[in-house]
C-alpha positions as CSV (number, residue, x, y, z in Angstrom):
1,X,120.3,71.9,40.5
2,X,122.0,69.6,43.4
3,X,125.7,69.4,41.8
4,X,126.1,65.8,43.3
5,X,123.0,64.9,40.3
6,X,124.7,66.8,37.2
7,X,128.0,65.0,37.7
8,X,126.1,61.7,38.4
9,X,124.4,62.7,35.0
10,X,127.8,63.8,33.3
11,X,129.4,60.5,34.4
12,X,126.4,58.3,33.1
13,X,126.4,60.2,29.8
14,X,129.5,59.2,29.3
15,X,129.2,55.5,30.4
16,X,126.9,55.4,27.8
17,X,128.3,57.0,25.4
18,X,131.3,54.9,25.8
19,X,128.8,51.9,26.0
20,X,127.3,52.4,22.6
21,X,130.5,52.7,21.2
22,X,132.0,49.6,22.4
23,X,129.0,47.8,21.2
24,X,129.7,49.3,17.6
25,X,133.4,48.7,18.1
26,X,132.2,44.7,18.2
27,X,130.8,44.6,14.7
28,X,133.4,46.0,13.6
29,X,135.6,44.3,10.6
30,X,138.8,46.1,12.2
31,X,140.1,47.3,8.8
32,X,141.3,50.7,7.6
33,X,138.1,51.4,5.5
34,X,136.1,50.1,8.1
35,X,137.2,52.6,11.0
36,X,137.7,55.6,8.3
37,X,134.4,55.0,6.2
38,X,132.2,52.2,8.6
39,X,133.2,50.1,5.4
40,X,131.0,52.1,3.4
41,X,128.0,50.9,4.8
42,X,126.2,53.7,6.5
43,X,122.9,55.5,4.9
44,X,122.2,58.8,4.1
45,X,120.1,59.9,7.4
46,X,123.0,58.1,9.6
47,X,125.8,60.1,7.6
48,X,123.6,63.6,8.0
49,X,123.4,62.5,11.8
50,X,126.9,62.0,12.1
51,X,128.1,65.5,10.0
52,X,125.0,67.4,11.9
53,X,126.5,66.3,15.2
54,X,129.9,66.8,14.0
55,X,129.0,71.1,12.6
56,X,127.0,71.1,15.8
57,X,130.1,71.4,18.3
58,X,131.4,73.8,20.4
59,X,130.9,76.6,17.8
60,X,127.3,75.7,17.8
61,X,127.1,75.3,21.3
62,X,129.2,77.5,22.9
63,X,130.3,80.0,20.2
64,X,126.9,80.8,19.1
65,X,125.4,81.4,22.5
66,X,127.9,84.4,23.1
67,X,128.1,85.6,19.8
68,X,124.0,86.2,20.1
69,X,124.7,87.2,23.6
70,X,126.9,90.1,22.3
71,X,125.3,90.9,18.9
72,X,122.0,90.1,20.1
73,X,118.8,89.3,17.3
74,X,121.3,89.9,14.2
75,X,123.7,86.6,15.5
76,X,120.5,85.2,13.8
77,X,122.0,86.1,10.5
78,X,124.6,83.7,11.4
79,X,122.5,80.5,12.5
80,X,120.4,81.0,8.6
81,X,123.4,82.0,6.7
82,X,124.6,78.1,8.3
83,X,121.7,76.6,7.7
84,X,121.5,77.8,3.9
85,X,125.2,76.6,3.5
86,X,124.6,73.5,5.1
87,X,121.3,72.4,2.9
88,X,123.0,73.6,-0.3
89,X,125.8,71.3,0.4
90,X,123.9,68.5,1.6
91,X,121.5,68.6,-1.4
92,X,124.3,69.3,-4.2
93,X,127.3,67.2,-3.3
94,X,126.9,64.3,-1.6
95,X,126.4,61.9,-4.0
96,X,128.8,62.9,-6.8
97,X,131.9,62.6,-3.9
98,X,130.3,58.9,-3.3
99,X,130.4,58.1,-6.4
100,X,133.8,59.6,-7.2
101,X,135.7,58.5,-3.8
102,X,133.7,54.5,-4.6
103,X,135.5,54.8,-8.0
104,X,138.9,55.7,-6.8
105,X,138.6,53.9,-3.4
106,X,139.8,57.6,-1.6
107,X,139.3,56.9,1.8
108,X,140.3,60.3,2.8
109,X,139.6,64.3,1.7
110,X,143.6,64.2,0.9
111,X,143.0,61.4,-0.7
112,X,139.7,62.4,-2.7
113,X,140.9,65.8,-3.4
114,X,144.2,64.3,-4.9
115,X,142.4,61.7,-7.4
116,X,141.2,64.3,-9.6
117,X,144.9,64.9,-10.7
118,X,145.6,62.5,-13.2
119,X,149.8,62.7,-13.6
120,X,151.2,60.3,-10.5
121,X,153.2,63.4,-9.3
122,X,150.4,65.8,-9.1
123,X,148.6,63.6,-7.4
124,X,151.0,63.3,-4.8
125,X,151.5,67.0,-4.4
126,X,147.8,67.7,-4.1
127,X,147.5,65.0,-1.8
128,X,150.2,66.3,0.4
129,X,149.4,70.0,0.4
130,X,145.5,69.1,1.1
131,X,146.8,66.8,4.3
132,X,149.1,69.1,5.5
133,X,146.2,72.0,5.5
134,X,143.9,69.2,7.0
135,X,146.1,68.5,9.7
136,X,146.8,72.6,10.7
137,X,142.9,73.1,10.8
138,X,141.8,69.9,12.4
139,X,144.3,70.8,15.2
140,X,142.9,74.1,15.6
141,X,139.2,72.8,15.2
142,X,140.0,70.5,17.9
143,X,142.1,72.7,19.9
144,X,138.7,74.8,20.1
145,X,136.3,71.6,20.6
146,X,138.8,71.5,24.0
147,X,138.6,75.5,25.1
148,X,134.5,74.5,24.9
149,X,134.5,71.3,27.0
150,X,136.9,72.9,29.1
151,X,134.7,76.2,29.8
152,X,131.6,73.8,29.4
153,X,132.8,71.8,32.8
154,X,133.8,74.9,34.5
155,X,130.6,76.5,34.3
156,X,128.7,73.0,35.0
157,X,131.2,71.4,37.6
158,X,134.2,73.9,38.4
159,X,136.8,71.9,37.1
160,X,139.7,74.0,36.3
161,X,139.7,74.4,32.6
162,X,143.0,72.6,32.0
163,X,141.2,69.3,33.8
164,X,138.3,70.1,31.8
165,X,140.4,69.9,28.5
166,X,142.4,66.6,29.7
167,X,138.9,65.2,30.6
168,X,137.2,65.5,26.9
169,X,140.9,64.6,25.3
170,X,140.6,61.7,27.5
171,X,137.5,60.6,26.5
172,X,138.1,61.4,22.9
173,X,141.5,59.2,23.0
174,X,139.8,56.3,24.3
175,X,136.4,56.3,22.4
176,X,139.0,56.8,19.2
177,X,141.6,53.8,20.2
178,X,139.4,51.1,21.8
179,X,137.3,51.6,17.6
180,X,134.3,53.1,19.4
181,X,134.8,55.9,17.5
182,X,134.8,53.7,13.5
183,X,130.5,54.2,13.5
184,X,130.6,57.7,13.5
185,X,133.1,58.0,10.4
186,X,130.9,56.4,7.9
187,X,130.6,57.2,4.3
188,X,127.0,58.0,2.5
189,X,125.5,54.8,0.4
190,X,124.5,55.3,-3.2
């Protein structure tokens, strides 16, 4: 494939991408619950879209393709063992964490996690202990989401992989300040 059409692609993918966002960003009611939770307001096929998309990152994409590249037909033990995790939780858990995080207004897991402590102390420990653990894998989860855009726009454009990684950070930073970003956060509806 001419080069000169993959980056045209890339580039309109993202124009896009940052044009759908914007256009979300505009009915947005600019609160906190709004850009953590899309104010509550977002059904259950929308919220599967959003988590699907989210599980379905550079592991997925990247990860998966050499792990069944090395271990050949039994990386297929991997891709069910996922899918059987991912229906069990989607069909047991979802609405009792709705309900629970609507009837303590948690807006975060931290937050979630910490209401089920009912002494105002405990709760504040549980809620700090569960943030700082969020925090130390999120930033290792996202450290990885970079190593795959990186090696992704090597192999694609031959970007040096360190351009690569401020290329997606870049993208991510402003899709996440301008509030393009609040749609994909949303919360399941009862």
């Amino acid at each position: 494939m001419d080069s000169g059409i993959t980056i045209f692609s890339f580039a309109l993918f993202l124009v896009i991408f940052l044009w759908i966002g914007a256009l979300a960003a505009k009915s947005s009611d600019n609160t906190e619950s709004d850009y953590l939770l899309g104010s509550r307001s977002f059904g259950k096929v929308f919220v599967g879209l959003s988590a699907g998309a989210t599980g379905n990152s550079g592991w997925i994409m990247i990860g998966t393709v050499g792990m069944a590249y090395s271990m050949g037909v039994s990386a297929m033990l991997m891709v069910i063992a996922w899918f059987l995790g991912d229906l069990t939780f989607w069909t047991l858990f979802p609405d009792k964490i709705n309900q629970i995080s609507r009837e303590q207004n948690s807006q975060t897991i931290p937050e979630f996690l910490g209401s089920t402590v009912k002494k105002p102390q405990g709760r504040r420990i549980i809620t700090l202990i569960v943030a700082v653990i969020t925090v130390v894998f999120i930033g290792a989860y996202t450290a990885a989401q970079f190593a795959a855009a990186a090696k992704t726009l090597d192999v694609f454009f031959g970007v040096d992989p360190t351009i690569g990684a401020l290329i997606a950070a870049g993208s991510i930073l402003v899709y996440c300040v301008t509030g393009c970003g609040s749609f994909s956060l949303g919360a399941s509806r009862s």
